[in-house]
C-alpha positions as CSV (number, residue, x, y, z in Angstrom):
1,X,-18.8,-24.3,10.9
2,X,-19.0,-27.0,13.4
3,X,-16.2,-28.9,11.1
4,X,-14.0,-26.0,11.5
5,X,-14.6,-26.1,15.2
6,X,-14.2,-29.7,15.4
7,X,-11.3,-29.3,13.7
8,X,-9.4,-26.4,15.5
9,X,-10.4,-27.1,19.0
10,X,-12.0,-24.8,20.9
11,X,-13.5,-21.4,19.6
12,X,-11.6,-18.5,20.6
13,X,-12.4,-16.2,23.2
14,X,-12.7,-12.9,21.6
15,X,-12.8,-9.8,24.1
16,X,-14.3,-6.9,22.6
17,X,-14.2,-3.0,23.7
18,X,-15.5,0.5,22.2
19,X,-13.5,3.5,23.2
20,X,-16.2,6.9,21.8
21,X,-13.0,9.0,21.0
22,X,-15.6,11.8,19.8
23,X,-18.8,12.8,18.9
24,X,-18.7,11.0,15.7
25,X,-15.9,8.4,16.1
26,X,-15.5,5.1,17.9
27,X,-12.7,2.9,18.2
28,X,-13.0,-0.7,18.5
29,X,-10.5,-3.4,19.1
30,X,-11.1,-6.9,19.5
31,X,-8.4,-9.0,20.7
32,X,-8.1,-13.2,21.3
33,X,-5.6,-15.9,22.0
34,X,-4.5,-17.7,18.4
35,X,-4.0,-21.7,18.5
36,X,-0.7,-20.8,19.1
37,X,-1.4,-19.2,22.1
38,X,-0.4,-15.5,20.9
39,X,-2.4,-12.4,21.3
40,X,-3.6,-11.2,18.5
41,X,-5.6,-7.8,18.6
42,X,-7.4,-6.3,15.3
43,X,-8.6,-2.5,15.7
44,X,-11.6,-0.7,13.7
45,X,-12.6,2.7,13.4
46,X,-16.1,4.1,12.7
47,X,-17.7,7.2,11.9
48,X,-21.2,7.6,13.3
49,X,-23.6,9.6,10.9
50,X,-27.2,10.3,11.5
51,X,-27.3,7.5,14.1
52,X,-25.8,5.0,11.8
53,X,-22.4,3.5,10.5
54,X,-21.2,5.6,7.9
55,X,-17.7,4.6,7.4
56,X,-15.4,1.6,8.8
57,X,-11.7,1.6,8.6
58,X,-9.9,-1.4,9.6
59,X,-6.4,-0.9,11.8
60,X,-3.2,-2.9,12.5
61,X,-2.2,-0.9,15.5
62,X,-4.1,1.3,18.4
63,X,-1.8,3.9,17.4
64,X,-3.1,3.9,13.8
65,X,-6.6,3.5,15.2
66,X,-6.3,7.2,17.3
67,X,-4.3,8.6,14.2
68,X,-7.3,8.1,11.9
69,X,-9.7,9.1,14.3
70,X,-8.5,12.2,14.8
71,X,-8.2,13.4,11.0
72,X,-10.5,15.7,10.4
């Protein structure tokens, strides 16, 4: 790992949030600057069962994110 840090530069700085979007449901995004200097932003629902993570779904898009979270 230190290789791939020496190599790239620095490490990105990654900015995480968590939206509860209902009882059961999260939605978390985490979003950093690439070398390139674009945003890039990765979105991940999860259903909460029994006090655990029961399901993840990985998004492209907040807008897909809220769409899956609200299936029923």
């Amino acid at each position: 790992m230190q290789f791939q840090i020496q190599k790239r530069g620095r490490p990105p700085q990654v900015q995480p949030d968590f939206v509860q979007v209902g009882d059961d449901t999260i939605i978390g995004s985490t979003s950093w600057l690439d070398a390139d200097g674009r945003r890039q932003e990765r979105y991940q629902v999860l259903t909460i069962r029994d006090g655990m993570i029961a399901d993840v779904q990985g998004c492209t898009s907040r807008r897909q994110a809220e769409r899956f979270a609200r299936r029923p």
